[in-house]
C-alpha positions, 0 to 999 in steps of 0.5 A: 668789064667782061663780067659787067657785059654778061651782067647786062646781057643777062638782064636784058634777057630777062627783062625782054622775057618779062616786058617784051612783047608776049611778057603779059603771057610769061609772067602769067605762066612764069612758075618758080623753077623757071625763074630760078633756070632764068637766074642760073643762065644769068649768073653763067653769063656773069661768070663767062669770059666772052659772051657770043650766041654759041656761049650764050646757047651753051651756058642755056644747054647747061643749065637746061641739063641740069634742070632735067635731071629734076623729077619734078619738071617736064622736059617739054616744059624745059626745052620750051623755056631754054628754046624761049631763052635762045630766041633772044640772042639778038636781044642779048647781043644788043646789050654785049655790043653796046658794052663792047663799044662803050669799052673801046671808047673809054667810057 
């Protein structure tokens, strides 16, 4: 179940990123190595036991780590995104909330 809700909260990071309100904007600017950051942050979260903000924005810190050891990337442009990801812990907490209750109710 747990696994599920961070499926679901990845998800919905990930599409409020690409459809939310500035989603014109970041699908314009998306390049590849963002999208793949995007997909390791969500395969953390799928992998997590519990997901809160500071688990959320831990597993983002880790990711953002490793994506910096890459020449290839400025660090700016990583802080930008990670910085991104992590406004949208309300977004996410949303979706873990809903799973967390559908749990409770047997649903």
């Amino acid at each position: 179940m747990a696994v599920l809700g961070a499926s679901l909260a990845g998800l919905a990071a990930t599409a409020y990123f690409f459809f939310g309100p500035n989603g014109k904007k970041n699908q314009k600017h998306a390049k590849s190595w963002a999208i793949k950051m995007k997909g390791d942050v969500v395969e953390k979260l799928e992998k997590a036991k519990e997901v809160s903000e500071p688990v959320y924005h831990q597993i983002i810190d880790t990711v953002a780590t490793k994506y910096a050891k890459g020449a290839k990337i400025s660090q700016v442009e990583i802080d930008e995104l990670a910085k991104d990801l992590k406004k949208h812990w309300k977004t996410i907490s949303v979706a873990v909330s809903a799973k967390k209750a559908s749990r409770k109710s047997g649903k």
